[in-house]
N, C-alpha and C positions, 0 to 999 in steps of 0.2 A: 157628272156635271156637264151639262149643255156649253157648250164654247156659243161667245158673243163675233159673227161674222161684221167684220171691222174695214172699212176701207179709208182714204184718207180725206174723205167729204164729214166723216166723224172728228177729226181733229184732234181725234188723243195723243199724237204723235207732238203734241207741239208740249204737252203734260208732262212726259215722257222726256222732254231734253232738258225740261225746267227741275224735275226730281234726279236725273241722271248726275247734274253735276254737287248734288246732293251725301252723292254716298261715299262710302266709306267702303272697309274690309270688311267689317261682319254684316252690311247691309246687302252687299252684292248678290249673291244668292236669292235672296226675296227679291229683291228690285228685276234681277233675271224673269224670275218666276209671273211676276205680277205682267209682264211684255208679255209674256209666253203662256201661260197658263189659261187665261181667263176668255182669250180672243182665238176665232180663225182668221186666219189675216189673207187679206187680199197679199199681190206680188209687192206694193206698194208699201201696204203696213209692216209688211217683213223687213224689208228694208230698211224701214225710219226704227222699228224695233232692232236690229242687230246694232244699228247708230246709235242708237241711246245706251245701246248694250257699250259697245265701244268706250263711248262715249263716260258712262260711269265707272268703266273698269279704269280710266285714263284718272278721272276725277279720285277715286278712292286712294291710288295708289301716289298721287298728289296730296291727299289730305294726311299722308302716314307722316309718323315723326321722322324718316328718310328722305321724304317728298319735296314739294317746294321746287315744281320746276318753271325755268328761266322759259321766256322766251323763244332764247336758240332751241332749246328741250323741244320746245310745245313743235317747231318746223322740222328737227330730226323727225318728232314722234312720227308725225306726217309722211314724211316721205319716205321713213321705216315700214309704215304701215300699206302706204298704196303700192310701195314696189314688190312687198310679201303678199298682199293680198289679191293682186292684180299681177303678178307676174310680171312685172315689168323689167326688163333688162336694158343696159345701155343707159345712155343720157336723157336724162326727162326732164319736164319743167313744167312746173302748177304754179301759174300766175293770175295776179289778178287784175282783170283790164283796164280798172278803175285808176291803178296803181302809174299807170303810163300819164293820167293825167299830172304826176312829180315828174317834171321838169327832170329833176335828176336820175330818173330812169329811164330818158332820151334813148339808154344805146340798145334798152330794150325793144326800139320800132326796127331795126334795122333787121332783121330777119333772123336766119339760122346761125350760130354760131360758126366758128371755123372747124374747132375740135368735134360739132355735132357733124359738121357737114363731111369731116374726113371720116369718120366715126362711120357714119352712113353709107358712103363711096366704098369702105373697107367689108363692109354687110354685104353690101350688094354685088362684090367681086367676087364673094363666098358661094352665093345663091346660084 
């Protein structure tokens, strides 16, 4: 079977996050397959395809009769997921800049925290 050469000027990726949060456990495997199977994908469409991938394996395991997650769940998932996937060590933070227009997230303009900024100075005496 000929694979369809797929970039993101084709816009299947946007199909792809609308069926992702679609699935389920016994759909996941096909849903896999249909990202991966059918396309050679630019560096781009790999990308939005592992996303969707994510993205539905998060959704399925959500739609179980154990599932039902909160909120606080969906910001753990998150920053479980960037720290394992990206190696991240130490103190991080994924914000959103929109969010600084609340008022009550004033103490977010103020720059590094204290504990980030010791944290750092402690890195850097190591190096």
């Amino acid at each position: 079977m000929e694979k369809q050469f797929i970039t993101e000027k084709d816009g299947l990726h946007e199909k792809w996050y609308e069926q992702a949060r679609s699935q389920n456990l016994e759909t996941l495997s096909t849903f896999f397959k249909s990202l991966m199977d059918p396309y050679s994908h630019d560096e781009i469409t790999l990308a939005h395809a592992a996303t969707a991938g994510c993205l539905a394996s998060i959704s399925a395991i959500n739609a179980h009769p154990e599932g039902g997650l909160t909120p606080t769940q969906n910001q753990l998932i998150l920053g479980f997921f960037i720290r394992r996937w990206a190696r991240i060590e130490g103190p991080a933070k994924i914000m959103s800049w929109a969010g600084l227009l609340n008022p009550a997230n004033e103490a977010q303009m103020t720059g590094v925290p204290k504990d980030v900024a010791d944290w750092l100075q402690k890195l850097a005496k190591q190096a």
